[in-house]
C-alpha positions as CSV (number, residue, x, y, z in Angstrom):
1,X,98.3,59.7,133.4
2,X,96.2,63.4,133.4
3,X,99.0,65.1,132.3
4,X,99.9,66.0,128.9
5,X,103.2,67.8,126.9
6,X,103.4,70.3,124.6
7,X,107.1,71.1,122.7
8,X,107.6,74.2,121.7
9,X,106.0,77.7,122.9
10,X,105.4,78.7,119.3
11,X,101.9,79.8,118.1
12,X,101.3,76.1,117.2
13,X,102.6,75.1,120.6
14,X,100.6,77.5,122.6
15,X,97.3,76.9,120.6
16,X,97.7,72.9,121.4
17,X,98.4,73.7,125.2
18,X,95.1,76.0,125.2
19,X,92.8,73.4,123.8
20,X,95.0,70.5,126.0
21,X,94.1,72.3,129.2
22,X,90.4,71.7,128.4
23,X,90.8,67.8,128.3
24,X,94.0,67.2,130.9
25,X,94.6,68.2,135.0
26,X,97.5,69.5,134.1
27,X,99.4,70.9,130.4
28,X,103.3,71.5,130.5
29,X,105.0,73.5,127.5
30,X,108.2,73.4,127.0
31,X,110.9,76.0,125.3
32,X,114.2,76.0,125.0
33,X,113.5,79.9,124.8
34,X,112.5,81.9,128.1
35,X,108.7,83.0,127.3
36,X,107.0,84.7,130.0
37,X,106.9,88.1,129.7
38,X,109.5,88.7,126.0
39,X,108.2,91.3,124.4
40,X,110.7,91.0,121.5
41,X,111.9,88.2,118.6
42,X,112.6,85.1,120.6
43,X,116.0,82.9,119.4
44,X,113.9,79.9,118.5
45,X,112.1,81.7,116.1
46,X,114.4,83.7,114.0
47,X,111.4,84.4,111.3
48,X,109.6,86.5,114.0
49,X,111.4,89.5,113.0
50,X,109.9,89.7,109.7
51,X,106.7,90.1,108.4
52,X,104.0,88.1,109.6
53,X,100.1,87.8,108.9
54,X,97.1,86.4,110.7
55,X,94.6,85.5,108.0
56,X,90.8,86.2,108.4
57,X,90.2,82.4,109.7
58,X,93.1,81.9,112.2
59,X,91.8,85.3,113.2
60,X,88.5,84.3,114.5
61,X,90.0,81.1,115.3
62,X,91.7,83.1,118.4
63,X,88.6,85.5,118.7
64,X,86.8,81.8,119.2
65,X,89.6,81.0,122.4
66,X,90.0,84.5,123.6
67,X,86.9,86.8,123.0
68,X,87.8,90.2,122.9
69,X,91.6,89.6,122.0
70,X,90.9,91.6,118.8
71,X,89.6,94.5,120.5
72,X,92.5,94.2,123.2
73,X,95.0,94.4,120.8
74,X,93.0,97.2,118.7
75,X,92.8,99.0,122.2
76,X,96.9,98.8,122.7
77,X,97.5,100.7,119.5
78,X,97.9,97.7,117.1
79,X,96.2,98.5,113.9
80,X,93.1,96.4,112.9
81,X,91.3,96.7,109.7
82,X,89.0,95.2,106.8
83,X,91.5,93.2,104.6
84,X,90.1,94.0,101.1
85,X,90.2,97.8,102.3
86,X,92.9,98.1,104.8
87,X,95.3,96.6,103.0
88,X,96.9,98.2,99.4
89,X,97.2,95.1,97.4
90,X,99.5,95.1,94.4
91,X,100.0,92.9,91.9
92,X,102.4,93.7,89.0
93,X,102.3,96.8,90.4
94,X,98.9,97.7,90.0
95,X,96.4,98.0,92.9
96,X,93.6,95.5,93.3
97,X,90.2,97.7,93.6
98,X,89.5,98.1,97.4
99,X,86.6,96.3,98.6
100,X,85.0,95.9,101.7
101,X,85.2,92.0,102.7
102,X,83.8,91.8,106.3
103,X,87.3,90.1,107.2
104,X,89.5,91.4,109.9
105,X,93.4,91.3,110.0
106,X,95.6,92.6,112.5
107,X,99.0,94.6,112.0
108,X,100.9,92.9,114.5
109,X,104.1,92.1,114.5
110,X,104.8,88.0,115.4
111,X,106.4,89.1,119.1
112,X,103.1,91.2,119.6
113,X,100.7,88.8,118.6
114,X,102.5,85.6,120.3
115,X,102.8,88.2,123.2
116,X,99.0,88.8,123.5
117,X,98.2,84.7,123.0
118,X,100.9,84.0,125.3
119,X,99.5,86.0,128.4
120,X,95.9,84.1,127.6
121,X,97.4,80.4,127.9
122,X,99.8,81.1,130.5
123,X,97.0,82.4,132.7
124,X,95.0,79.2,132.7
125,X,95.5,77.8,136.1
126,X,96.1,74.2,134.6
127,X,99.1,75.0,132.1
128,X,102.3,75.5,133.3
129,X,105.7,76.8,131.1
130,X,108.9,74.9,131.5
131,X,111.0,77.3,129.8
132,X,114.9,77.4,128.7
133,X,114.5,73.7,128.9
134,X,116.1,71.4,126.1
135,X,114.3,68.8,124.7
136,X,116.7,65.4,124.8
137,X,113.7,62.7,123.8
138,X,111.0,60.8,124.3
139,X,110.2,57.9,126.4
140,X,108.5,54.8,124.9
141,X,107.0,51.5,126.6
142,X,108.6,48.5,126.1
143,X,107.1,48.0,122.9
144,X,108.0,51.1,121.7
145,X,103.8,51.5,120.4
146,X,103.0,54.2,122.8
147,X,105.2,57.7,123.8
148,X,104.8,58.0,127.9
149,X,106.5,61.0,128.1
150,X,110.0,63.5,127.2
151,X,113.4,63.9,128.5
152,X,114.1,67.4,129.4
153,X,117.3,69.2,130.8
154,X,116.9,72.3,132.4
155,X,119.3,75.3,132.0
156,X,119.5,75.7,135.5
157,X,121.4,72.9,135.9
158,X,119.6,69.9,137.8
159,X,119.6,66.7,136.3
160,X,117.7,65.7,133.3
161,X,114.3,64.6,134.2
162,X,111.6,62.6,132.5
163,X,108.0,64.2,131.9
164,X,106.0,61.4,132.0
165,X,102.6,62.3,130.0
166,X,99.6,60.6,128.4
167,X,100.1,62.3,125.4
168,X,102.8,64.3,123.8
169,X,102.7,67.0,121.4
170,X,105.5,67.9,119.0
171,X,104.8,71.9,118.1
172,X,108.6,72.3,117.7
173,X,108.2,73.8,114.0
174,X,110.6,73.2,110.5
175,X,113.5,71.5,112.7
176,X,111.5,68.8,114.4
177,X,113.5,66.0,115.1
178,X,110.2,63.9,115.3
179,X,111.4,61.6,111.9
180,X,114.4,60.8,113.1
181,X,112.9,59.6,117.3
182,X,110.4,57.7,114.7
183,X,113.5,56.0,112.8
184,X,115.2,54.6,116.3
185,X,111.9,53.4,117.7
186,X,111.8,51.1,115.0
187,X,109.2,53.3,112.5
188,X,109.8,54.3,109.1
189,X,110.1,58.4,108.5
190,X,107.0,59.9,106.9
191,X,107.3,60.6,102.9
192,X,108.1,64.8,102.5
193,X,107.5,66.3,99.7
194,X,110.0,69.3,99.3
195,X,109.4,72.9,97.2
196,X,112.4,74.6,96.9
197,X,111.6,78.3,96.4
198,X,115.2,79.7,98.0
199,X,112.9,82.5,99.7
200,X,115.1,85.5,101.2
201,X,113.4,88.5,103.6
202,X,115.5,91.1,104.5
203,X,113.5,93.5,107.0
204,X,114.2,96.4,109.2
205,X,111.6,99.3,110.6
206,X,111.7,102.8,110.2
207,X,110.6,106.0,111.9
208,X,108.7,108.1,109.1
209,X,108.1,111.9,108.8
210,X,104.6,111.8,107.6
211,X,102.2,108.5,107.4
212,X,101.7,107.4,103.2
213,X,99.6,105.6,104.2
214,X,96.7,107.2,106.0
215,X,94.2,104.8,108.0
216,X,95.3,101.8,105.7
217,X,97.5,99.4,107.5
218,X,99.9,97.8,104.8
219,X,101.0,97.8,101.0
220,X,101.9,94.5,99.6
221,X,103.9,94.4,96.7
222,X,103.2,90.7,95.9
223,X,105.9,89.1,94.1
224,X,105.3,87.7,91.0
225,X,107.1,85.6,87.8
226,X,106.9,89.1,86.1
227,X,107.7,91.1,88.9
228,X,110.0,88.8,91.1
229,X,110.8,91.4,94.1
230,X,108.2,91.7,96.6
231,X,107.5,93.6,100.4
232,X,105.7,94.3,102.9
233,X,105.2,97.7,104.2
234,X,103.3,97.8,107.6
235,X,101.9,100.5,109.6
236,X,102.6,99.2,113.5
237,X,102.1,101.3,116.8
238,X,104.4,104.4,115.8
239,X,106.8,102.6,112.9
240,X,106.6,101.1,109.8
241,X,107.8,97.7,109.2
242,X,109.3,96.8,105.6
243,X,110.1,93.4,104.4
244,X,111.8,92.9,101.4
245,X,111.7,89.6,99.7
246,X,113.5,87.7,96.7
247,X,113.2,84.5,95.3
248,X,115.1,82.0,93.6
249,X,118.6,83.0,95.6
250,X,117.6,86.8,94.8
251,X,118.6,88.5,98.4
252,X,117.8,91.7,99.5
253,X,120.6,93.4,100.8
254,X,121.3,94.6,104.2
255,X,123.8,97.4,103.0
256,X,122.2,100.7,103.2
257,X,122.9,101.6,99.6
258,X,121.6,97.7,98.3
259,X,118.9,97.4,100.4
260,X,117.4,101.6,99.4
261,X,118.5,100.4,95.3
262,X,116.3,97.2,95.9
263,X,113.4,99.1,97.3
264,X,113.4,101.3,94.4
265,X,113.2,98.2,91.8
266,X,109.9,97.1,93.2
267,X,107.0,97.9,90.8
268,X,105.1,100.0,93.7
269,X,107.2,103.5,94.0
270,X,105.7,104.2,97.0
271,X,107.5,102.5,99.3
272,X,110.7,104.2,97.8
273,X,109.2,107.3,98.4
274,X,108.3,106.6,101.8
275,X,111.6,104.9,103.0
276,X,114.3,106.9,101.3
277,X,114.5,109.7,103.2
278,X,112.9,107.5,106.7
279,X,115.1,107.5,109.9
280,X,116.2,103.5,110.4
281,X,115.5,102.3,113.9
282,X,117.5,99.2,113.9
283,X,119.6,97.1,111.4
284,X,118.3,95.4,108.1
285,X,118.2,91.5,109.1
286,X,118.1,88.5,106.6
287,X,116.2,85.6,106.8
288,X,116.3,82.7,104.6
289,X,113.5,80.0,103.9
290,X,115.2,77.0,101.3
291,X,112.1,75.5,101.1
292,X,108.7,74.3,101.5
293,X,108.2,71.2,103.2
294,X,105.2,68.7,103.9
295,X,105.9,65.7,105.8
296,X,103.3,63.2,104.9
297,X,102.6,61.4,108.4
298,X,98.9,60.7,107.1
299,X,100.6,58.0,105.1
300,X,102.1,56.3,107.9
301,X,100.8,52.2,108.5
302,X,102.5,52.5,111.6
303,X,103.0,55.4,114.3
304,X,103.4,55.4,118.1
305,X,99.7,56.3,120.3
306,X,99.9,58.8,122.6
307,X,102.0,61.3,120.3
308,X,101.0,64.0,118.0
309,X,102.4,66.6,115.4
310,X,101.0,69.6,114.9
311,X,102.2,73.3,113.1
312,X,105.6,73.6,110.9
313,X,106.6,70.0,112.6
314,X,103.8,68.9,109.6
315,X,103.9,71.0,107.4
316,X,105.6,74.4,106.6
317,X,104.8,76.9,104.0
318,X,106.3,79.5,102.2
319,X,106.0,82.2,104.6
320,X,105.2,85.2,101.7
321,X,101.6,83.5,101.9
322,X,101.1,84.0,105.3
323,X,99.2,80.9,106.7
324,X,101.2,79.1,108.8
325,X,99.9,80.4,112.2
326,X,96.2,80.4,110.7
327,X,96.8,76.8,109.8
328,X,98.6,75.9,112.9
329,X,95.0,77.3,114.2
330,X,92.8,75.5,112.6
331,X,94.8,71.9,113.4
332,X,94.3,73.2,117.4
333,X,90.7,72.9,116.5
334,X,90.9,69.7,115.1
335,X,93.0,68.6,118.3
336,X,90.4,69.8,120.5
337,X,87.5,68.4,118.0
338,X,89.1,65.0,118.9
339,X,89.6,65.2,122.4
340,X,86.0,65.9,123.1
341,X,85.5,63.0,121.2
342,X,87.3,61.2,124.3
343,X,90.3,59.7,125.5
344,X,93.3,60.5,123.6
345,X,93.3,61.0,120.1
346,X,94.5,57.9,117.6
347,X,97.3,59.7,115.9
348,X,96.7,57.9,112.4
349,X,92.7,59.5,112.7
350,X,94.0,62.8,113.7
351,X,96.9,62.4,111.3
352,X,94.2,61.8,108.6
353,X,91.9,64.9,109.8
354,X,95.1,67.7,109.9
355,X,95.6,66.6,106.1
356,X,92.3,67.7,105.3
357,X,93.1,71.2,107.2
358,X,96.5,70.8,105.5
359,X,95.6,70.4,102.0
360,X,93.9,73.3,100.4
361,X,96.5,75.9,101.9
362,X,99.6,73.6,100.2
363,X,97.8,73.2,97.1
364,X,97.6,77.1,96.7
365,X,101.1,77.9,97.9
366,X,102.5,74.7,96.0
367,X,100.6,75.5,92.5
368,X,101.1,79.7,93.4
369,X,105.2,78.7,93.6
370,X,105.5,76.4,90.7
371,X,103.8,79.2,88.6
372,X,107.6,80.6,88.6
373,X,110.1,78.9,86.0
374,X,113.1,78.3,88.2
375,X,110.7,76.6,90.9
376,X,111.2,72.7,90.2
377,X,108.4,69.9,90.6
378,X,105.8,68.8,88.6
379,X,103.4,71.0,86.8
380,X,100.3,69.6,85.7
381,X,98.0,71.2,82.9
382,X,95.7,71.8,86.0
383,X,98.4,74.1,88.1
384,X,99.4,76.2,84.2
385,X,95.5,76.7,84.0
386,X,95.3,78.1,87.5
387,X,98.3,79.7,87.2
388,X,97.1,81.6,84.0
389,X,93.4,82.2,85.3
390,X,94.5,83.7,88.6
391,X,97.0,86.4,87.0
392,X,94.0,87.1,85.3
393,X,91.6,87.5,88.0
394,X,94.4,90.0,89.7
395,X,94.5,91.8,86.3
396,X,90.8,92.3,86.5
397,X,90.8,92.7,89.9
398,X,92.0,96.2,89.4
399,X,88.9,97.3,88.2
400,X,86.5,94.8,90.0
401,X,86.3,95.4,93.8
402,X,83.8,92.1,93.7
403,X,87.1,90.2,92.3
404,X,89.5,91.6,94.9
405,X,86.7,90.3,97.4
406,X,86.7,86.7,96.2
407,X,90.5,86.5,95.6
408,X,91.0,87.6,99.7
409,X,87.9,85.2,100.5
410,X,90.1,82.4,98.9
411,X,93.7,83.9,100.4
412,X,92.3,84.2,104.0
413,X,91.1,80.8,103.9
414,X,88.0,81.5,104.5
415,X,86.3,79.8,101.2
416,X,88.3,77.2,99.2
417,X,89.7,78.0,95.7
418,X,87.0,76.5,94.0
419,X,84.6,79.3,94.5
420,X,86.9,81.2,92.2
421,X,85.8,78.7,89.4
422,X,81.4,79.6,90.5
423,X,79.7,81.1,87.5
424,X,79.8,84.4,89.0
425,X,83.4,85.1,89.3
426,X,84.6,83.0,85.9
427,X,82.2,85.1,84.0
428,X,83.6,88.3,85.5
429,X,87.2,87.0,85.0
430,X,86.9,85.6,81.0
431,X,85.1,88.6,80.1
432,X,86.4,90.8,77.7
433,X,88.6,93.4,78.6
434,X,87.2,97.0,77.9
């Protein structure tokens, strides 16, 4: 069967489809959500409102698929920068010393990004979207060792039909129902492991007077154990987004007076300044993540051929971090790695191979989160030594731009945490302080 599936018309989903069209006659994507042509935060994804970032590697990931998507968005009005200098980077409220890095980041919002990826995959003359279409199952062989294809109903009415497919991907994100299809087939559920961070954002945009600030495209006010209260304040295509986040069960109101009283706690006045007098375009939205969650299906013995997960179905991380869509990126290319390989790909190898993609990014986000006391899971002497040595590098970071440099190498996945322990940055980091 030339035909393969793809569920859910999320980045993940459309990233799978891209590199599936290379390998199959013909993709199908399926979306409860209509997708062609929205322009604006889709019901499936109720995060897209708020703050989103591309890191520097699932940005040339999609410059990789689409040359000349960067530019095309830079050419729309969507602002596009270096992200050691277009982005103000606080910490404790204290800006990290701008440095030039050589890595690109786009201020998009999710819609607008997902927009501009959308319109590349839907044009390839092999994919087709099935959209507004629920997702009822999948079909198995007798043996229930191999998926054949999914039960769909669409909204228009007609009877539920079955997809059949050679392989089937699950890109449905954090409410994949993939462990419990696994459970009546016979399988055991994968092992999760679960961070509960109780992550609110609260975001809204605003029409300001006068740009603060300038030709930059963002402040971020990271949140930290010192400084719990974070945002993101983003320079888009005429407005300026702000996302307020609190940890911990701290929400950021959506009542004028709350929401302008929590702006004015964070540790960068700036944003205050900006905001408090700014005309509101639209009302203040909440959004609430419980927790991380990583469902372990490398660890499987057992698991059904011809069906893959991929994206927030896998794993989903603490959105303040920003690397879900870069990861989601970087498993497509381990997708279409094994494809090219031939034949369709033994889920337990690919299984295996998205860990490895999987890894670093939940290590940082996993050790980053337990740095906070009211975060539970275990803390090893390793993840308190990080902990301590990374609120130092930010500290000297302030006055080191070749700090700043390594810490956004690290954060835009681009190099692995490691290189933050080479000789060159420890010695700058444990030296005394002036």
């Amino acid at each position: 069967m030339n035909r393969a599936v793809v569920l859910g018309g999320g980045m993940a989903g459309l990233l799978a489809a891209h590199v599936l069209a290379e390998s199959f006659a013909e993709v199908l994507l399926v979306d409860r959500d209509a997708l062609a042509g929205v322009d604006d935060v889709r019901k499936g994804v109720p995060q897209g409102a708020h703050a989103h970032g591309l890191l520097a590697k699932g940005q040339a990931v999609l410059e990789e698929y689409f040359p000349g998507l960067t530019g095309e968005l830079a050419a729309s009005g969507i602002p596009t920068g270096d992200m050691g200098i277009g982005l103000r980077w606080y910490f404790n409220g204290r800006r990290l010393k701008p440095y030039e890095t050589g890595l690109v980041v786009i201020s998009a919002t999710r819609p607008e990004l997902e927009g501009a990826v959308r319109a590349k995959v839907i044009a390839q003359p092999n994919i087709t979207f099935l959209e507004r279409s629920a997702i009822l199952g999948l079909t198995t062989s007798p043996d229930k060792t191999r998926v054949t294809g999914v039960r769909i109903q669409r909204a228009d009415g007609r009877p539920q039909e079955v997809l059949e497919a050679g392989l089937v991907v699950d890109a449905t994100g954090r409410g994949s129902r993939t462990p419990v299809w696994l459970e009546e087939f016979g399988y055991e559920r994968p092992d999760e492991e679960t961070i509960k961070i109780g992550l609110t954002y609260t975001t809204c945009h605003y029409e300001l007077a006068s740009n603060p600030v300038g030709e930059d495209m963002a402040i971020l006010c990271v949140a930290t154990p010192d400084n719990p209260r974070g945002a993101f304040f983003s320079r888009l295509d005429g407005r300026f987004l702000l996302s307020l986040t609190g940890m911990l069960g701290d929400q950021p109101p959506t009542d004028p007076e709350g929401h302008l009283a929590y702006v004015k706690s964070l540790p960068v006045p700036d944003i205050y300044e900006a905001v408090k007098d700014a005309r509101l375009l639209d009302q203040r939205v909440s959004f609430r993540f419980p927790a991380s969650r990583r469902r372990r299906y490398e660890r499987l013995t057992r698991f059904p051929e011809g069906f893959l997960v991929v994206g927030d179905a896998a794993c989903s991380f603490n959105p303040v971090y920003g690397q879900g869509m870069t990861v989601a990126a970087l498993e497509s290319r381990v997708l279409r790695d094994h494809l090219r390989s031939g034949g369709v790909p033994s889920a337990q190898r690919f299984f295996q191979d998205i860990s490895e993609v999987i890894d670093t990014p939940w290590d940082v986000a996993a050790g980053a989160d337990l740095g906070w006391p009211g975060v539970e899971g275990p803390r090893t002497p390793e993840i308190e030594m990080a902990n301590q040595y990374m609120a130092r590098l930010h500290a000297k970071a302030v006055e080191d731009g070749e700090l700043t440099a390594a810490f956004l190498r690290v954060a835009g996945l681009i190099e692995g945490p490691e290189s933050l322990m080479s000789p060159e940055v420890s010695e700058r980091v444990m030296a005394p302080t002036a």
